[in-house]
C-alpha positions, 0 to 999 in steps of 0.5 A, a space after each residue: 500500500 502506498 501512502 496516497 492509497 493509505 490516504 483513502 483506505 481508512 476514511 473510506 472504511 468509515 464513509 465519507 460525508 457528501 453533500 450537494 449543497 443548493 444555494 443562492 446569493 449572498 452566502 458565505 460558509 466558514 467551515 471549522 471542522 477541521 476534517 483531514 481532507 475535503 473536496 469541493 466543486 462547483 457544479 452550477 453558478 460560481 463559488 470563491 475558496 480562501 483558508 481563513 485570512 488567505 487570498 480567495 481562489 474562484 471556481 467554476 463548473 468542473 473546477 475542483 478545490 481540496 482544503 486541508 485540514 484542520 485550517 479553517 476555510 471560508 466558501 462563499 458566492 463572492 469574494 468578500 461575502 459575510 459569512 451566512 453559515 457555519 460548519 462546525 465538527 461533525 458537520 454541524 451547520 449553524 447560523 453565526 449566533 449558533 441557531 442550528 440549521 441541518 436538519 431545517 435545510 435536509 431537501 433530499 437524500 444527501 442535498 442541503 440548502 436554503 432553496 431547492 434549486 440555487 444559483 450555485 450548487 456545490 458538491 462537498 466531498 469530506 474524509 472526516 478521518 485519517 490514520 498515520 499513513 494518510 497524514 504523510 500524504 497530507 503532510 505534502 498538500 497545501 492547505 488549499 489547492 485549486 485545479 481549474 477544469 482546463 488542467 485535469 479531466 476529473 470525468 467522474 465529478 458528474 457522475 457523483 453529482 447525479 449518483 450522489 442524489 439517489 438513496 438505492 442499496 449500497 449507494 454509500 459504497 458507490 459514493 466512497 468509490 467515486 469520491 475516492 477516484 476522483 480525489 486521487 485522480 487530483 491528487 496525482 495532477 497536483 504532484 504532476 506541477 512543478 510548483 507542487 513540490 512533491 516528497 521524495 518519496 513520490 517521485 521514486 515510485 516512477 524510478 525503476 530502481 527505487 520505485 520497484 524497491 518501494 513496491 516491494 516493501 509496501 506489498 509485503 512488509 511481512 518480509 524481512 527485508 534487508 538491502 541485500 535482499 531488495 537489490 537482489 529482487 530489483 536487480 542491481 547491486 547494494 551499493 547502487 540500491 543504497 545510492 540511488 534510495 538516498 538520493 531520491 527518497 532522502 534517507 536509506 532503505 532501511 530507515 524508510 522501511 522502518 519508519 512505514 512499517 511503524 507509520 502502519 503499526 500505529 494505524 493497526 493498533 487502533 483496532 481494537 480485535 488486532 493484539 499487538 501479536 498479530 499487528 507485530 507480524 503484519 508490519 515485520 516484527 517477530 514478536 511484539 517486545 520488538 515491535 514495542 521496542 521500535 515503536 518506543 524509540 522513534 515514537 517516545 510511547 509505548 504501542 499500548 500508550 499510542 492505543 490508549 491515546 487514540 
């Protein structure tokens, strides 16, 4: 699993909230609740995107936005537009002075707003959690990104919106899936800019050294690696292996595989029907003295600690 796919399996599991929000003139949402990701995009009308105090970013049909959280952001029909509703934790909407609003605005199945039909409709797409793994990926993002419709294909935005409506069996499944597409289908045209600036750890994946050694180690971090072994599957020699790893990831193979197979530790240790046994074994560590031994010294808590926090 690599870390834009452990970005998504986790919120996934919980299912993301979607929402197809209808609205007219003026409105303006502040949204507070601090969710790792959220995706916006405007399907009708128009819309401005700023994080609290920025420069606002306009978007228009088949534009897309993601927010990183927990940075607070403002949405809204213009530029300078008051703000009308406020988004708090757990997707609460609430007028300024806290007058509750969800439940006043529900139209339908997954649709929201003061109107039936607005002058803009939004489609919001929230991952409302993210485990050690999606936070390396987030780590990477701007608080806020836009990609004009001009600069990605983003063919499924149409689909959501229409699916997004329906209330049939299994539709939270279809939903999740599509968001999810569609969130790494951005994701990948932002890392693809120039200005993105992504981690080393990204751009080694389409090495065909480094980027197999990656592989490798994410499909099985059960086995017990070491250089030898992965230059030998990868076909070239230690040293070339080691040199070309530093070079493009930015620390040695060895201590990347560390840090993933703790980085996937932590998020295997928040369930609570895995034993520290069990998760000791899926990350590479003979017995769980080991695991907590290597979880204890780059982490400063013990795995039982870090669960108990959690």
């Amino acid at each position: 699993m690599d870390a834009i796919t452990g970005l998504l399996a986790g919120p996934r599991a919980h299912e993301a909230f979607l929402l197809r929000a209808e609205l007219t003139n003026p409105w303006s949402m502040r949204v507070l609740d601090e969710s790792p990701l959220t995706l916006l995009s405007v399907l009708r009308g128009e819309a401005w995107v700023s994080v609290v105090g920025g420069t606002p970013r306009q978007l228009l049909p088949g534009d897309v936005a993601l927010c990183r959280g927990p940075e607070h952001y403002d949405v809204g029909g213009a530029p300078d537009a008051e703000t009308t509703y406020v988004i708090h934790p757990g997707q609460r909407c609430a007028l300024p002075d806290g007058t509750p609003l969800h439940d006043l605005f529900m139209r339908g199945p997954r649709t929201w707003g003061p109107v039936d039909e607005g002058e803009t409709t939004l489609l919001i797409g929230t991952y409302e959690q993210a485990g050690e793994v999606g936070r390396r990926t987030l780590s990477a993002l701007p608080p806020l990104l836009v990609l004009k419709s001009e600069e990605w294909s983003g063919p499924l935005l149409g689909y959501l919106a229409e699916e997004i409506r329906r209330d049939e069996p299994g539709q939270t499944a279809v939903l999740d899936r599509l968001l999810d597409l569609i969130v790494i289908d951005a994701l990948r045209t932002w890392f693809a800019r120039p200005e993105a600036h992504p981690p080393g750890w990204y751009l080694a994946h389409s090495d065909s050294v480094v980027g197999a050694a990656l592989r490798l180690m994410h499909d099985d971090l059960a086995e017990p690696w070491s250089v030898a072994s992965l230059a030998k599957e990868v076909g070239v020699s230690r040293a070339t292996l080691a040199r070309k790893f530093a070079e493009l990831v930015g620390q040695p193979p060895m201590a990347y595989l560390t840090e993933w197979r703790l980085t996937m530790a932590a998020d295997l240790l928040l369930d609570p029907d895995l034993t520290l046994s069990q998760v000791a074994r899926q990350v590479g560590y003979s017995t769980p003295f080991a695991l907590s031994a290597a979880f204890k010294r780059h982490r400063g808590i013990s795995p039982r600690e870090h669960r108990a926090t959690a």
